[in-house]
C-alpha positions in Angstrom: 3.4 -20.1 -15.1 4.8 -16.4 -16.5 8.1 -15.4 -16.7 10.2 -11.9 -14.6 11.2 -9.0 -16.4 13.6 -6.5 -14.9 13.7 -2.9 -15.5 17.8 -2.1 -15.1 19.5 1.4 -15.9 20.9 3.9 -14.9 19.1 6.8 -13.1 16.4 9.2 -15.3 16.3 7.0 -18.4 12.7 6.1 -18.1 12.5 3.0 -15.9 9.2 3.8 -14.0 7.7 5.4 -17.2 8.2 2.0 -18.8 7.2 -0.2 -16.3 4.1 1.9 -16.0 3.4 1.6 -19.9 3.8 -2.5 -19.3 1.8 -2.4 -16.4 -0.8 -0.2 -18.1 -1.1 1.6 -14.6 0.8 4.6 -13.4 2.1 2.7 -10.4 5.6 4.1 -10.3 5.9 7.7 -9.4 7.5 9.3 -12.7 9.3 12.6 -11.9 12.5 14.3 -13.4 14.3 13.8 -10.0 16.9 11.3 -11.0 16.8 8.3 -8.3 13.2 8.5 -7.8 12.9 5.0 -7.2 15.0 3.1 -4.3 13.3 -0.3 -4.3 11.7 -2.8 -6.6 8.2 -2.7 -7.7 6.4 -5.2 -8.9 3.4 -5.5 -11.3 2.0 -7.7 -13.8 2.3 -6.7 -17.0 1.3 -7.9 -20.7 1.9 -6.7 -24.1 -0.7 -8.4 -26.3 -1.3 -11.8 -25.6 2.3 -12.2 -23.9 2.1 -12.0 -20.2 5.0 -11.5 -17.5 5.9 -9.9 -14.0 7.9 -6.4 -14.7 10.0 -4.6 -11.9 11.2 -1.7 -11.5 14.2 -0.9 -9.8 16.5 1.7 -8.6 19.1 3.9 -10.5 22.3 1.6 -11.4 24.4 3.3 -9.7 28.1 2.8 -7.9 29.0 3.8 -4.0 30.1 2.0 -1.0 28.1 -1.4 0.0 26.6 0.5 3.0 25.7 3.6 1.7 22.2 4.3 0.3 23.3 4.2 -3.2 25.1 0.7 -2.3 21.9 -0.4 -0.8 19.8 0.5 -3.5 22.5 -1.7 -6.0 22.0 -4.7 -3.4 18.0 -4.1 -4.3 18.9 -4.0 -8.3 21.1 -7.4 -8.3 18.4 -9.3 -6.5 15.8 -8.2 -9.2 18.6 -9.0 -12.1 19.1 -12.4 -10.0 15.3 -13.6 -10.0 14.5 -12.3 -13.3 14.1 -14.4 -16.4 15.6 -11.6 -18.9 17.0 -8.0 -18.0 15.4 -5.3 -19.8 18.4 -2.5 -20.2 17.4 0.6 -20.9 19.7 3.7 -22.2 18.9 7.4 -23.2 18.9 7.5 -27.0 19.1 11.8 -26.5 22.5 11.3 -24.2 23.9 8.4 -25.8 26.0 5.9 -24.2 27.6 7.4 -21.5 30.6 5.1 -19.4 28.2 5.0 -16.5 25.9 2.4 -19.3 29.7 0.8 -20.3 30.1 -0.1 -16.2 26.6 -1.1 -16.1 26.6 -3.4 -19.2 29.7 -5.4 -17.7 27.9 -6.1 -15.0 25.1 -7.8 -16.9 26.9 -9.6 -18.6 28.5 -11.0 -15.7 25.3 -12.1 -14.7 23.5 -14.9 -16.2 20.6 -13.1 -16.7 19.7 -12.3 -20.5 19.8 -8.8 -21.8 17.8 -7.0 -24.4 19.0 -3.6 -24.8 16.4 -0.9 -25.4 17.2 2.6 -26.3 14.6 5.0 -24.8 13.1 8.0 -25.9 13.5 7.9 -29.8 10.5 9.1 -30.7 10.2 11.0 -34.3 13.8 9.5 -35.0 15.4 11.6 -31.8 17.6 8.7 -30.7 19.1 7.6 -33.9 22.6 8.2 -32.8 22.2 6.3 -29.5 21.0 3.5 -31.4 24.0 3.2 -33.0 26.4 3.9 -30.2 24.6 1.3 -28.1 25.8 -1.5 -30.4 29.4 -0.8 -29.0 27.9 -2.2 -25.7 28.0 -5.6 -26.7 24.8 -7.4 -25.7 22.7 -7.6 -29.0 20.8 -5.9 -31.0 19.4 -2.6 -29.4 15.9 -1.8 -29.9 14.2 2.0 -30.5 11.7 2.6 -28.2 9.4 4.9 -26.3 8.4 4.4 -23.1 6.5 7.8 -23.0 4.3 7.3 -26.4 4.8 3.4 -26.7 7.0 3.3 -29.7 8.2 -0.1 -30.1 6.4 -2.6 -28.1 5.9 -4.7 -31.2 10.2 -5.1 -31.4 9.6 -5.5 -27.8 7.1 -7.7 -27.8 9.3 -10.0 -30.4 12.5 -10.2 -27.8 10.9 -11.4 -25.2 8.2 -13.8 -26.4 10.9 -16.6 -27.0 11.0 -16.7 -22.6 8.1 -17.2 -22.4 7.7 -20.5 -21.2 5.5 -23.4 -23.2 2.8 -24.1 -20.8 2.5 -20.4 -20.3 1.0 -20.2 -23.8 -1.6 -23.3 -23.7 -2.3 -24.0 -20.0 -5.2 -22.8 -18.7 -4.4 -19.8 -15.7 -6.4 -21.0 -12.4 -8.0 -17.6 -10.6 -5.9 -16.8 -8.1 -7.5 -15.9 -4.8 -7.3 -12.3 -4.1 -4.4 -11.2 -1.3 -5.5 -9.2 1.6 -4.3 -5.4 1.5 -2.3 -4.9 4.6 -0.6 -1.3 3.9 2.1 -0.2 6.7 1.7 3.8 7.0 3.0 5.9 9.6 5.9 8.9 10.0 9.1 8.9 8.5 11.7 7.3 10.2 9.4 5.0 12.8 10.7 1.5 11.5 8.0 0.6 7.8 10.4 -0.7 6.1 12.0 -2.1 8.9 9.0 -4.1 9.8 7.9 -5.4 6.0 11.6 -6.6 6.1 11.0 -8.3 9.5 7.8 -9.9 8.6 8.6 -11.4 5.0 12.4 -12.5 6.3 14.7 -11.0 4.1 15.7 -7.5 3.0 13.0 -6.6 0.4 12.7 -2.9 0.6 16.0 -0.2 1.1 16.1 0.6 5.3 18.6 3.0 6.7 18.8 6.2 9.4 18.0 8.4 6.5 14.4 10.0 7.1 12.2 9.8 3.7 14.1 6.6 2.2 10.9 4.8 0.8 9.0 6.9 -2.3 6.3 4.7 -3.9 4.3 2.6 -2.3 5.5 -1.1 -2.8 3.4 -4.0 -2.6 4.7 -7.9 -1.6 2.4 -11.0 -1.9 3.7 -13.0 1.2 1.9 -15.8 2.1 1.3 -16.0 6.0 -0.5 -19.4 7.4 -1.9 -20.0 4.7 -3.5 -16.4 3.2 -2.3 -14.6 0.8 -1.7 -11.2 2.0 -0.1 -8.1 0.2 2.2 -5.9 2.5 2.3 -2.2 1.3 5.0 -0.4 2.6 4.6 3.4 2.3 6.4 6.2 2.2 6.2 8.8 5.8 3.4 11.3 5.8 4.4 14.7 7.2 2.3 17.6 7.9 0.9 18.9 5.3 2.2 22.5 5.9 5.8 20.9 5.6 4.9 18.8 2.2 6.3 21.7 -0.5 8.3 19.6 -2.9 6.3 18.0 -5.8 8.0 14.9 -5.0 6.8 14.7 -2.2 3.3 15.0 -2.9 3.8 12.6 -5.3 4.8 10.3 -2.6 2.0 11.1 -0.7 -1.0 11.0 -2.7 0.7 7.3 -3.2 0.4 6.2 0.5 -3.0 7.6 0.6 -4.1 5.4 -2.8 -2.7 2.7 -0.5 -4.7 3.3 2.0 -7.8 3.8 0.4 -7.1 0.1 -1.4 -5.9 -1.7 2.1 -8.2 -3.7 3.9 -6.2 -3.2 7.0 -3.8 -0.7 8.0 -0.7 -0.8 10.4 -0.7 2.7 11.9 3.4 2.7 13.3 4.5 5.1 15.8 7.4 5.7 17.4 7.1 4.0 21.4 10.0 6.2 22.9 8.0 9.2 22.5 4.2 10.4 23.3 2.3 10.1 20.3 2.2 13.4 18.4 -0.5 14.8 16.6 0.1 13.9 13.0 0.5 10.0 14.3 -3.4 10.9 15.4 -4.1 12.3 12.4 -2.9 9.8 10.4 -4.6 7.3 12.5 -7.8 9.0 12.0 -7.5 9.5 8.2 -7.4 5.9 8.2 -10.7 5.1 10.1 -12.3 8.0 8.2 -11.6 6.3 5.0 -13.3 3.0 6.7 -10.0 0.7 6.9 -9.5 -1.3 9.9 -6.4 0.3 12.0 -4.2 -1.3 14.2 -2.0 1.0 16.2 1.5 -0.5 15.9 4.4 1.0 18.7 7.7 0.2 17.4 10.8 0.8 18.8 10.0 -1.3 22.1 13.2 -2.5 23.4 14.2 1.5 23.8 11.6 2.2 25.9 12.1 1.2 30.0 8.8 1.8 32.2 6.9 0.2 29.3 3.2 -0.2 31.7 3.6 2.9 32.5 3.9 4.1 28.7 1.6 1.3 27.4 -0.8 2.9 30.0 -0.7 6.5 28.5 -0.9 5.7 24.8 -3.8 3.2 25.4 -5.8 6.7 27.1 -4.5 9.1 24.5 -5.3 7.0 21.7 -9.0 5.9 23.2 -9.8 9.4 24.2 -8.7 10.9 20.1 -10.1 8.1 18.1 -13.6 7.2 19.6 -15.2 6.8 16.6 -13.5 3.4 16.5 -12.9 2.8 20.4 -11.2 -0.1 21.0 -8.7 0.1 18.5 -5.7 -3.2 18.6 -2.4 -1.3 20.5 1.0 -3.8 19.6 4.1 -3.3 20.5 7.3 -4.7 18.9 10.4 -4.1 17.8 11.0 -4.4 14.2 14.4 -4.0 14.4 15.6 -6.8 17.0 12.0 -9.0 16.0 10.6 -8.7 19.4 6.7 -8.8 19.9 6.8 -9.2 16.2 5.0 -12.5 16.4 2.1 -10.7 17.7 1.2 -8.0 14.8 0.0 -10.2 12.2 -2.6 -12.1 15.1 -4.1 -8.4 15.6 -4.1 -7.7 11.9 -6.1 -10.7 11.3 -8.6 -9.8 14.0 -9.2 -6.7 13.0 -9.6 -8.3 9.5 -12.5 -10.6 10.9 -14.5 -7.5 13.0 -14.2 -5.2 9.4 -15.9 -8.3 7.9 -18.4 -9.4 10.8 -22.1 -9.5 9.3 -25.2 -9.4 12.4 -28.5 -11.1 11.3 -31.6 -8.6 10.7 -33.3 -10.1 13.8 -30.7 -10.2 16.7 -30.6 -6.3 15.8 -33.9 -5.4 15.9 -34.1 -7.3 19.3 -31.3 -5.3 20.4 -32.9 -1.8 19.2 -36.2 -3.1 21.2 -34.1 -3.3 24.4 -31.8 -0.2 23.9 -34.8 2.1 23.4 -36.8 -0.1 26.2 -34.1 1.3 28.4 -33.0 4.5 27.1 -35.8 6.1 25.2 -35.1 9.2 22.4 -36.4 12.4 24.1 -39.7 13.9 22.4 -39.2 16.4 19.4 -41.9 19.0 20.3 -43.8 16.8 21.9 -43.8 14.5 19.1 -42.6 11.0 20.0 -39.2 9.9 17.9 -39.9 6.0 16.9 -37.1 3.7 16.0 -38.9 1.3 13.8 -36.0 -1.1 11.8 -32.5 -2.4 12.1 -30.3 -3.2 9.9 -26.6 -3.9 8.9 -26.5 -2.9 4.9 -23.0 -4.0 4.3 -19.4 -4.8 5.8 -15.7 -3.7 5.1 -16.2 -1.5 7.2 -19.8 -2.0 9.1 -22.3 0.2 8.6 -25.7 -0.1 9.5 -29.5 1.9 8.4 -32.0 2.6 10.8 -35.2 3.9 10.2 -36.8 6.4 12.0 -39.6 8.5 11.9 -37.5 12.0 12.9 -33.9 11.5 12.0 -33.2 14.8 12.2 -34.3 15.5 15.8 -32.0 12.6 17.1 -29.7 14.6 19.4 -26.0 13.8 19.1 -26.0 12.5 22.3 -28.5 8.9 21.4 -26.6 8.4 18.3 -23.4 8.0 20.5 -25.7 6.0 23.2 -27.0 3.4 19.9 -23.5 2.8 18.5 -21.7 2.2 21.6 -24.0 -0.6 22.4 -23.7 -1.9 19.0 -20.5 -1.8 18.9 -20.2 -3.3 22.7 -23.3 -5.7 21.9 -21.9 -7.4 18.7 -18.4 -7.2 19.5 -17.4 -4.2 16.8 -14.1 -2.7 19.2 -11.5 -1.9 16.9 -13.0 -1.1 13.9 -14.6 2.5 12.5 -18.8 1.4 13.0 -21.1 3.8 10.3 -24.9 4.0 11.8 -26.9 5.8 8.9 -30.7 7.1 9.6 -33.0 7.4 6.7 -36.8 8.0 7.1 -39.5 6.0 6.3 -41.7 6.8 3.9 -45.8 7.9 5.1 -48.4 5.8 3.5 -50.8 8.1 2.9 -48.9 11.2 2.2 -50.3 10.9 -1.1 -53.5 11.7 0.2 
């Protein structure tokens, strides 16, 4: 058993670059764009011996209820709600500023413990902060320095008394490890919407505004049984529109995503074609070796739906064939129809990524796909397939041996890894057929 510590402040004091320092990662994307972050993150954190679960949340910050910044507030009071302490943090540099004044009234409304800490005091910059943040009226403000970790030892003594007793002298079981299912996809085609939909309550910001989500953020949700951690992402655009630093940022985290997912929901918009960064996203995912699933949201918009599930099933067969056969859903995230039926094809696609074939049913498979199909001659040199075999899963990937790999046309590579893929039931899934040589006994001689 730990204990929850939220991250609270108002935007550009150093929430993220704390919760980074605690995690020991750089999780959060850290930029000096105030209200980088819009939703809670979560991470487990330790300093020393003392472990808890940090989060990091949005810029406290005031609007109406349904406007992004009152959204993002709704996201910050649930944190300050299931947290065991509040970690408040103020800029030493600016002082307190009656933005902190409103924000400290609120906590102490709540009743969530506070421990003030005044950031970025390093070499004795934030003296005058220190003292101003007394006036706030929550205890005894602590120096600190999220950027060079300054102060975790003052930190480190505030929080150890939540820490709770069996914490410190029960013995942690290993937890079984969650299955990575990372949600990627444009802007705007419903992410968010869907993580929402699937863990039941409103975990992550969602609105009309294109780009809302900026880090990647990860929820252990347990579904029939298995853990599984949902990783919603931010949009990926074309690259030739990406410009902002940001942005990139925000990228290069959905891509970390993917190349730590097991499976990945690619979401596309159902009342329109697919375009061709949906397919390029699609395909970076079965490049990297991840098991897609091809995820139409938007359904209850669309009205000859054969007719359009008939199009997208040829457009996406003919563009991805190196993993033909990928699962096609459709749902809406927003009114939960068809909804039931993602996580059944994300567990599917789990169990092909992980299939294993025996040595022996694929050599008797190779016998019978070169008994009917033989490799042409490389001047006039026969081309013998001697050995099968699948060297590892997650995704499958396979080593033959051959005599001339290099004079294998195209063509017979595409012949053998259809009928492996059609033989041992691989659809769905990117399939990886490598050809290494055997070596020649007496070459020595």
């Amino acid at each position: 058993m730990t204990f929850t510590v939220a991250i609270v402040g108002r935007p550009n004091v150093g929430k993220s670059t704390l919760f980074n320092r605690l995690v020991g990662k750089r999780h959060a994307i850290v930029d000096k764009t105030p209200g980088v972050t819009r939703d809670r993150r979560e991470g487990p954190a330790r300093i020393g011996p003392l472990h808890f679960r940090a989060i990091d949340t949005a810029g406290l910050e005031q609007g109406a209820p349904e406007s992004l910044a009152g959204r993002m507030m709704r996201q910050t009071e649930r944190a300050i709600a299931d947290a065991d302490v509040a970690l408040l943090l103020i800029d030493g540099r600016a002082g307190v500023i009656p933005s902190d004044h409103h924000f400290a009234k609120l906590l102490r409304r709540a009743e969530t413990p506070v421990v003030v800490l005044v950031n970025k005091c390093e070499a004795g910059g934030g003296e005058a902060g220190v003292l101003e943040a007394h006036a706030l009226g929550l205890g005894e403000p602590i120096p600190f320095s999220a950027e060079h970790g300054e102060g975790l030892s003052d930190l480190y003594d505030a929080l150890a008394p939540f820490e709770p007793e069996t914490a410190a002298t029960a013995e942690t079981e290993p937890r079984p490890a969650a299955r990575q299912l990372a949600i990627v996809g444009r802007p705007n085609v419903g992410k968010s919407t869907l993580l929402n939909r699937l863990l039941g309550e409103e975990r992550v910001v969602t609105g009309p505004e294109p780009g809302l989500t900026r880090d990647a953020i990860g929820v252990v949700w347990a579904y029939q049984g298995r853990a599984i951690r949902l990783i919603d992402t931010a949009g990926l655009r074309r690259r030739a529109r990406v410009t902002e630093a940001l942005e990139k940022l925000s990228v290069s985290d959905t891509l970390r995503a993917v190349r730590l997912a097991e499976v990945v929901i690619v979401m596309l918009d159902a009342t329109e074609l697919p375009a061709k960064q949906d397919l390029s996203i699609a395909a970076a995912v079965v490049e990297e070796g991840r098991a897609p699933v091809i995820l139409f949201n938007k359904w209850d918009a669309v009205e000859h739906r054969r007719a359009v599930r008939s199009a997208t099933r040829a457009l996406v067969d003919e563009s991805l064939p190196q993993a033909k056969g990928i699962r096609i859903v459709t749902c809406s995230a927003l009114t939960g129809e068809g909804v039931k039926r993602v996580m059944p094809a994300v567990l599917a696609a789990h169990e092909v990524w992980n299939q294993r074939v025996p040595t022996a049913a694929l050599n008797r498979w190779l016998a019978a796909a070169v008994e009917r199909h033989a490799p042409p001659l490389a001047a006039g040199r026969r081309v013998k397939l001697r050995y099968l075999t699948q060297t590892k899963a997650r995704p499958p990937t396979f080593a033959a041996f051959v005599n001339l790999p290099a004079a294998l046309p195209e063509a017979y590579r595409r012949y053998l890894v259809n009928g492996l893929r059609e033989e041992f039931g691989f659809g769905g899934v990117p399939l990886r057929l490598l050809w290494r040589k055997g070596k020649n006994p007496y070459a020595a001689r």
